[in-house]
C-alpha positions, 0 to 999 in steps of 0.5 A: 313468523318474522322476527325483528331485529331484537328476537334476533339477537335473543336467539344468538344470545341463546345461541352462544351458550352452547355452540362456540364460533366455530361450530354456531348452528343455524337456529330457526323458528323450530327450536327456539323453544327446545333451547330456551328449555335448556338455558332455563330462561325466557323473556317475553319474545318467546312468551309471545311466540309460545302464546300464539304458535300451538305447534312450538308448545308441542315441538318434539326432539326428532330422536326421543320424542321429547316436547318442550315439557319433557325437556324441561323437566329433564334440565330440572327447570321448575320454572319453564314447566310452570310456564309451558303449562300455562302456555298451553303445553300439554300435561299428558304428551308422551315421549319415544319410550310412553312418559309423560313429564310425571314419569320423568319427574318421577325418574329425577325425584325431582319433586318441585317439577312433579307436583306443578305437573299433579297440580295441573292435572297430571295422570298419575296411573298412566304407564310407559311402553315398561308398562310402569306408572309414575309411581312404579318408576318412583319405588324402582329409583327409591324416591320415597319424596316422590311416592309420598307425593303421589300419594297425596294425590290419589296414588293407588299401592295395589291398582297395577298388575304389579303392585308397588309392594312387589315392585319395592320388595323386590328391589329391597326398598325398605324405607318405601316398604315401610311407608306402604305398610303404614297407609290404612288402605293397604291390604297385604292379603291381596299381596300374594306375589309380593309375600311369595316373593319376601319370603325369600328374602328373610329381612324383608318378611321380618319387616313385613311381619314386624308391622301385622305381628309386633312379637316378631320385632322382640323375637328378631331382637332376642335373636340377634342379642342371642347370636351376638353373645354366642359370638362373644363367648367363642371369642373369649374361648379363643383368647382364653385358649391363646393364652393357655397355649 
């Protein structure tokens, strides 16, 4: 593709924002579009150059393997996503490591990002080379935003080999356990992984149980009322026998 004179000084003007005089690098053809990423702008010439070159749409980074969509998401450029997609870019291209811009959106919590990439089709229960799904990277980072998000999008708790309950359960993410126990299609008898592990953390089963039996919640409240006036009462003996003393 030639470039005229006016594209030539766009491309400087990009140029400059990251390379001083005297270490300016060459910028060619191939990485336009992975700069105007960065910079979080573009203009027309690059709208065109997107539009009629399906290989800068796709154009990945040598060492991560990230496209155009990837890098954007990574620089939280909600607006240079929304235009790589209706450039072309596609949805579901993968990274080195097995993402796709979801996951990374899922990673950020960067949910402007991750519900432009849903609306346009995103998978959702595609997994990385961990083997982890957008949403399983949700509950790992404790983005309840995100998880609540792929939800509304048809998210399934219990679909994957490890379910997000284990996930959350084990990481202690107690806000997501809590939304997790509230949906109406959660079936906590398919969770035996996830209730072997919770009982080994006591907090955890009491929030578990506070949600299937509601005595639990009082019985945790006398309990800790319990502990708490016997605490008191030793601390008055010991101001009592200070005093005597």
């Amino acid at each position: 593709m030639d470039f005229d004179f006016s594209i030539k000084n766009e491309i400087d003007t990009f140029t400059s924002l990251f390379f001083s005089k005297s270490s300016k690098k060459h910028i060619c053809e191939g990485n336009i579009i992975e700069l105007s990423c960065y910079a979080g702008k573009l203009n027309f010439h690059f709208h065109h150059f997107l539009s009629s070159n399906e290989g800068a749409r796709a154009r990945v980074d040598a060492f991560s393997r990230d496209t155009p969509l990837h890098i954007s998401v990574r620089q939280n450029s909600p607006e240079v996503v929304s235009f790589l997609l209706a450039a072309g870019a596609k949805v579901d291209a993968i990274n080195g490591q097995g993402q796709t811009a979801l996951h990374l959106a899922a990673f950020y919590g960067r949910k402007e990002i991750a519900e432009i990439l849903l609306k346009d089709g995103a998978p959702i229960e595609i997994v990385d080379l961990r083997k982890m799904s957008p949403l399983a990277v949700a509950v790992q980072k404790d983005h309840l935003h995100i998880v609540r998000l792929l939800k509304r999008f048809g998210a399934n708790f219990q679909r994957e080999k490890e379910s997000s309950l284990l996930v959350a359960v084990r990481l202690h993410r107690s806000n997501i356990i809590n939304y997790i126990l509230q949906q109406d299609d959660f079936d906590l008898s398919k969770e035996t992984e996830g209730w072997k592990l919770a009982i080994s953390k006591p907090q955890i089963a009491t929030q578990i149980l506070q949600f299937y039996v509601p005595s639990v919640a009082g019985l945790e409240d006398r309990e800790r009322r319990f502990w708490r006036s016997s605490s008191d009462l030793g601390s008055s003996e010991e101001r009592s026998m200070k005093v005597s003393s």
